[in-house]
PyMOL CGO cylinders between C-alpha atoms (Angstrom):
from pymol import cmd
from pymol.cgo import CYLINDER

trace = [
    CYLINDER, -15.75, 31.26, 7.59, -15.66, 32.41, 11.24, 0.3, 1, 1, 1, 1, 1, 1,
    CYLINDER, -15.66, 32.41, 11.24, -12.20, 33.16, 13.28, 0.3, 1, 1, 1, 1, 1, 1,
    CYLINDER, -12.20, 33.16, 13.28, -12.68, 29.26, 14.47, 0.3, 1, 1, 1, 1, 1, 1,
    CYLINDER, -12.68, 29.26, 14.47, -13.22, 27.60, 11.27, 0.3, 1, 1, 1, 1, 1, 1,
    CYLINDER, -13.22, 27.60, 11.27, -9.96, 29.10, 10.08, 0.3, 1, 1, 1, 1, 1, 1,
    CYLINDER, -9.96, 29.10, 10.08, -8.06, 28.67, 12.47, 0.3, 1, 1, 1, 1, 1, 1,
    CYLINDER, -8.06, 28.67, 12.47, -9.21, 24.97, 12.54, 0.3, 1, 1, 1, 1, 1, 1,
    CYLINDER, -9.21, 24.97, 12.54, -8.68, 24.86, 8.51, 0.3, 1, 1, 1, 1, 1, 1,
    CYLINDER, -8.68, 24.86, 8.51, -5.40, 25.89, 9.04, 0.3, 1, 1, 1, 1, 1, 1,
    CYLINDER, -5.40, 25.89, 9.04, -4.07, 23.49, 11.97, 0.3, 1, 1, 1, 1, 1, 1,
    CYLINDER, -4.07, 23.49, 11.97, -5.14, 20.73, 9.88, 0.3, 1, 1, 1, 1, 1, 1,
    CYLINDER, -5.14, 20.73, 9.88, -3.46, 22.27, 6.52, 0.3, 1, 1, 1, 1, 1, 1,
    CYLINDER, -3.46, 22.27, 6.52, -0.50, 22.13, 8.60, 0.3, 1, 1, 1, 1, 1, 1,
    CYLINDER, -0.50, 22.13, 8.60, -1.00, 18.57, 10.23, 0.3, 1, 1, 1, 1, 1, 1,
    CYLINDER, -1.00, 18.57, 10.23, -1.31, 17.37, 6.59, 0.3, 1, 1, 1, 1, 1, 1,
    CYLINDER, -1.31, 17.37, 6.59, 2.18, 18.90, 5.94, 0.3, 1, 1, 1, 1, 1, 1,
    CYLINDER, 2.18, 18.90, 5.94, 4.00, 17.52, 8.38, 0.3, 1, 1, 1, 1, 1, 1,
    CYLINDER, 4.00, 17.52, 8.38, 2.62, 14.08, 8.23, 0.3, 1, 1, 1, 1, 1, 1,
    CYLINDER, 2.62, 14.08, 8.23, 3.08, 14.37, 4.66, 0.3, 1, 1, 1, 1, 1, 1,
    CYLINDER, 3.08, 14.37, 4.66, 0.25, 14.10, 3.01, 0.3, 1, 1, 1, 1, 1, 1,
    CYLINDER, 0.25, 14.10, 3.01, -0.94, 16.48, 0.44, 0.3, 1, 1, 1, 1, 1, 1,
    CYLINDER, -0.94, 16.48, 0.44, -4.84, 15.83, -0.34, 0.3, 1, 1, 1, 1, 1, 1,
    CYLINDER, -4.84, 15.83, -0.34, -4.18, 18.01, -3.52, 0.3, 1, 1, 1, 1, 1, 1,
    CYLINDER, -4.18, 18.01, -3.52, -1.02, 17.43, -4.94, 0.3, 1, 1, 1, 1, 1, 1,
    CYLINDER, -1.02, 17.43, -4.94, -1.53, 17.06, -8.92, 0.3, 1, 1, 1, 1, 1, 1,
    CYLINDER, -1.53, 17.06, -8.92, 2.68, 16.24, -9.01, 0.3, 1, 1, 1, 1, 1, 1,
    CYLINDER, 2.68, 16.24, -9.01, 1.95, 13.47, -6.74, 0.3, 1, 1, 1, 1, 1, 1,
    CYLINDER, 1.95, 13.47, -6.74, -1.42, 12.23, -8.58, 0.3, 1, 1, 1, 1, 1, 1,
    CYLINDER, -1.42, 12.23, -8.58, 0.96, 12.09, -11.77, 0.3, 1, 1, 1, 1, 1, 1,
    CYLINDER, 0.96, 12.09, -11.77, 3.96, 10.35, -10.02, 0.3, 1, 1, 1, 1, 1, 1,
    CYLINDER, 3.96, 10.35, -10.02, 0.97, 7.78, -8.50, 0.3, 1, 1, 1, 1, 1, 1,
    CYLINDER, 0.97, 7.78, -8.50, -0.04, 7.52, -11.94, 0.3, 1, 1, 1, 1, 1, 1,
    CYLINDER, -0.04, 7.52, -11.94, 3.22, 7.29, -13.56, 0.3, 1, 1, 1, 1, 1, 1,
    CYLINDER, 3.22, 7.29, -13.56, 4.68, 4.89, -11.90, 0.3, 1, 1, 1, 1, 1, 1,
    CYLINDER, 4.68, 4.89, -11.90, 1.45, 2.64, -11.89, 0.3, 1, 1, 1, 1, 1, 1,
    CYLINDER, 1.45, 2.64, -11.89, 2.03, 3.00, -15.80, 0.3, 1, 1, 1, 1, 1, 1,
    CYLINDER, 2.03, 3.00, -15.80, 5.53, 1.92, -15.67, 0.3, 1, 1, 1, 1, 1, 1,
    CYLINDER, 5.53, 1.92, -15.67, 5.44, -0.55, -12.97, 0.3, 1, 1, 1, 1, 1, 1,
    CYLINDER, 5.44, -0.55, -12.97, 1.88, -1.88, -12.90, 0.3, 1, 1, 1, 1, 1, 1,
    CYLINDER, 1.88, -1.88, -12.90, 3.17, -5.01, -10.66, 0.3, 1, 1, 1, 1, 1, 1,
    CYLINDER, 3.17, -5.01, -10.66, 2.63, -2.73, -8.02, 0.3, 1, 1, 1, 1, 1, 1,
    CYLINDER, 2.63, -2.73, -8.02, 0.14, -0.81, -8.32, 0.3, 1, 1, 1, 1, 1, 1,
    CYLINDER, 0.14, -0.81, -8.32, -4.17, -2.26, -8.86, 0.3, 1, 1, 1, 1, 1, 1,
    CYLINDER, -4.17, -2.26, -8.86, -6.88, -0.49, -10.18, 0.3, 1, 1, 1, 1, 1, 1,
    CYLINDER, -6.88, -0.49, -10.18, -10.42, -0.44, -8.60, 0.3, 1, 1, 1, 1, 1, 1,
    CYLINDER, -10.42, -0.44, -8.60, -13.50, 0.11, -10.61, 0.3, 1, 1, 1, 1, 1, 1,
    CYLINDER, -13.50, 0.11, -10.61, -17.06, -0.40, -10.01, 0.3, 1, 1, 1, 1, 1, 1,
    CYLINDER, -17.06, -0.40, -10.01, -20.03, 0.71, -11.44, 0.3, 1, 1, 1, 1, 1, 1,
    CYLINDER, -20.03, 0.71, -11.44, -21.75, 3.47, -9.28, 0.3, 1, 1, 1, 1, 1, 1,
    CYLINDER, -21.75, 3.47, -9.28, -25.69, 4.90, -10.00, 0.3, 1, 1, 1, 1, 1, 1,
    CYLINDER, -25.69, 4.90, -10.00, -26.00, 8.26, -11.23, 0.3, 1, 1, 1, 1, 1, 1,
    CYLINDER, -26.00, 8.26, -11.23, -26.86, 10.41, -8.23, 0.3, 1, 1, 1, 1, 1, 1,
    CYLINDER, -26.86, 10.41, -8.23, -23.84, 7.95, -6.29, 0.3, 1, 1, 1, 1, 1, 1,
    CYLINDER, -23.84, 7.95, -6.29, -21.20, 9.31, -8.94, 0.3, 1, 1, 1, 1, 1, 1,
    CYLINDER, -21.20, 9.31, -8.94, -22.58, 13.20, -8.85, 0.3, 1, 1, 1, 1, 1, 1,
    CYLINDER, -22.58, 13.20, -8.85, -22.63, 13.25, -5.17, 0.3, 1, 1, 1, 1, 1, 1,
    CYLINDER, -22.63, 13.25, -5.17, -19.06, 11.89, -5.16, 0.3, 1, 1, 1, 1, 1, 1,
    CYLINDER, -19.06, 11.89, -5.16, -18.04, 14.56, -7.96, 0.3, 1, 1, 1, 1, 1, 1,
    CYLINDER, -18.04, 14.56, -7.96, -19.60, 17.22, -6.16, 0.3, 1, 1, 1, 1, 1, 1,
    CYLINDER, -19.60, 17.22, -6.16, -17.84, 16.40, -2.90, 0.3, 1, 1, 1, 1, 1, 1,
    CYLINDER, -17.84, 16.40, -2.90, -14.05, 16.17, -4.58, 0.3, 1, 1, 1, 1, 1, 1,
    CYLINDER, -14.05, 16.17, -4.58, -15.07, 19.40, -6.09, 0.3, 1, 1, 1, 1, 1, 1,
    CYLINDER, -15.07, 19.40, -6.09, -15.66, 21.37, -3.24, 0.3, 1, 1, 1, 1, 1, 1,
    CYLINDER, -15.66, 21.37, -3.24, -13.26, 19.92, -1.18, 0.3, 1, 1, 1, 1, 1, 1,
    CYLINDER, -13.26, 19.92, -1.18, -10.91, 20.33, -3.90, 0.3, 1, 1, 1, 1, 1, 1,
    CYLINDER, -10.91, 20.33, -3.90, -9.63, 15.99, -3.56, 0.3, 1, 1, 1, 1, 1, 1,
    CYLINDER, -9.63, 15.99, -3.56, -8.64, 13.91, -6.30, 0.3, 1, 1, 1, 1, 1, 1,
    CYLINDER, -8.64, 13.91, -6.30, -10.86, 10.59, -6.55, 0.3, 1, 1, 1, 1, 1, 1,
    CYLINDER, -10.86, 10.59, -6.55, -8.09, 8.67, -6.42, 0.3, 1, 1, 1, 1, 1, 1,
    CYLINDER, -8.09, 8.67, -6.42, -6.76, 9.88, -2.82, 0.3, 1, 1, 1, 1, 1, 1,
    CYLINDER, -6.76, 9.88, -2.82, -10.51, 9.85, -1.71, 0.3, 1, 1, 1, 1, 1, 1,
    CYLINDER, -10.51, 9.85, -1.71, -10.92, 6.78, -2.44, 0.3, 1, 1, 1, 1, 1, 1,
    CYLINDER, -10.92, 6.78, -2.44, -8.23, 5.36, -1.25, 0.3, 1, 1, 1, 1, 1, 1,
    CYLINDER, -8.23, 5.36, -1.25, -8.53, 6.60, 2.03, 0.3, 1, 1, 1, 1, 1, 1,
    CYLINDER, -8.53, 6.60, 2.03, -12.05, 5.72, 2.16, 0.3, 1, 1, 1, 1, 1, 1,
    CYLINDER, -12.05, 5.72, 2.16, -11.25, 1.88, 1.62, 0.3, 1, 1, 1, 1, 1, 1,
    CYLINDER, -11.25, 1.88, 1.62, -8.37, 2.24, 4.06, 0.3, 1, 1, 1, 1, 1, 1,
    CYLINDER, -8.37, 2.24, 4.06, -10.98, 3.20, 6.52, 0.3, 1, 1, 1, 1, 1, 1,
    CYLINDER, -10.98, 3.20, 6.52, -13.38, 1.17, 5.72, 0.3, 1, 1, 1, 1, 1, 1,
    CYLINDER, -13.38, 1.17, 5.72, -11.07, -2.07, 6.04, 0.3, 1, 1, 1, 1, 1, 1,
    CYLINDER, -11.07, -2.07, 6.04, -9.90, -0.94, 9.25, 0.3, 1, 1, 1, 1, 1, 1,
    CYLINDER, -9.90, -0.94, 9.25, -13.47, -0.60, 10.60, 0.3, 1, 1, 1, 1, 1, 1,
    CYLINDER, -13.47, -0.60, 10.60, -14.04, -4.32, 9.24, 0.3, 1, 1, 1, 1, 1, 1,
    CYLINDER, -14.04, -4.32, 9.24, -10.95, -5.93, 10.87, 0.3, 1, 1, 1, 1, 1, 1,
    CYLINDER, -10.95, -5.93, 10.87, -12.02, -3.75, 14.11, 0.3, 1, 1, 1, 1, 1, 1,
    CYLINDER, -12.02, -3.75, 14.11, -15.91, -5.39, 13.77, 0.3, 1, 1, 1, 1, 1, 1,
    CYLINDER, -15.91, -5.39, 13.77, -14.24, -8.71, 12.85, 0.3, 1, 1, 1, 1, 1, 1,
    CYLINDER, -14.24, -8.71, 12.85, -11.91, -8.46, 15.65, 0.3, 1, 1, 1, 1, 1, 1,
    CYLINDER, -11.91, -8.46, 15.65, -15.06, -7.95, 18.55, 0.3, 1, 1, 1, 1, 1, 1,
    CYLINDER, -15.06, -7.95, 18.55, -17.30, -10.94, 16.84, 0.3, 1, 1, 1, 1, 1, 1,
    CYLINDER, -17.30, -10.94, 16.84, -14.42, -13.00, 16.78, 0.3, 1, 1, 1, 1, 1, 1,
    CYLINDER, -14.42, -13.00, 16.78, -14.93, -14.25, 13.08, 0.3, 1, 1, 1, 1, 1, 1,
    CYLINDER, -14.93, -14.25, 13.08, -11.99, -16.41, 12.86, 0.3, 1, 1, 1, 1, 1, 1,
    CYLINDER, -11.99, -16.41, 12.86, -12.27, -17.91, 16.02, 0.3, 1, 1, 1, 1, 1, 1,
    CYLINDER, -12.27, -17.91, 16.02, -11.26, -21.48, 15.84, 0.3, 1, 1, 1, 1, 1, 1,
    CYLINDER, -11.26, -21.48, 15.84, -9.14, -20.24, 12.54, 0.3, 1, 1, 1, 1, 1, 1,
    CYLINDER, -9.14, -20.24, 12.54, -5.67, -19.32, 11.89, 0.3, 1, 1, 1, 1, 1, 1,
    CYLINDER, -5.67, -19.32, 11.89, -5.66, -15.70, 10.88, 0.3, 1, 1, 1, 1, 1, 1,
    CYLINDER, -5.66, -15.70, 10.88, -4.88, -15.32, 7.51, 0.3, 1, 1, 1, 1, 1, 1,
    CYLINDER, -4.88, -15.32, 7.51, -1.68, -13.08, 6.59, 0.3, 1, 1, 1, 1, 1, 1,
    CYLINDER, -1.68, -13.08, 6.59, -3.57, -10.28, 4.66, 0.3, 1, 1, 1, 1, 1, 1,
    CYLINDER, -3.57, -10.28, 4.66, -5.88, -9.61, 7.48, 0.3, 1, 1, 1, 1, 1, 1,
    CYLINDER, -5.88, -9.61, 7.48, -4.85, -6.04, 9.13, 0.3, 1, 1, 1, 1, 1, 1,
    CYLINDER, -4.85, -6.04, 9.13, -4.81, -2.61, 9.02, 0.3, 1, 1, 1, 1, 1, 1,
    CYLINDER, -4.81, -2.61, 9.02, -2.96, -0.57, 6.14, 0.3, 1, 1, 1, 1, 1, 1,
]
cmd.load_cgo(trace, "trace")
């Protein structure tokens, strides 16, 4: 890792802090977890079936950047959505619609 990299590394480390979100927490993956046992009203579970070299790639990323699959994902689909209500939003699927309620970023 060059003088850069680190430097970068840790000015994100920090903005992670302060906006409070820690990638890596295993107290907060437990909490998540706990209270989605307790209180499963609020919480849904996702699950798909994903090929082989799909679910090793995604392993081998979580490992190495050291991510539980739950936060990855997660922040994936939050992304993901937003880019669809941003593509939505320039075609102009609902036009002649009412927007529905759940449309909109998380």
């Amino acid at each position: 890792m060059n003088f850069t990299q680190f430097i970068q590394f840790r000015a994100l480390s920090a903005k992670a802090n302060i906006e409070g979100q820690s990638f890596n927490s295993e107290f907060t993956e437990r909490m998540i977890e706990k209270a989605a046992a307790t209180s499963p009203a609020d919480f849904k579970t996702v699950c798909t079936p994903l090929s082989i070299p799909l679910f090793d790639r995604l392993s081998n990323t979580l490992s190495t950047l050291d991510i539980s699959k739950r936060k990855f994902i997660e922040a994936a689909i939050v992304e993901a959505l937003n880019k669809a209500d941003e593509i939505m939003l320039e075609v102009d699927v609902f036009e002649g619609l009412e927007p529905s309620p759940a449309q909109g970023e998380v």
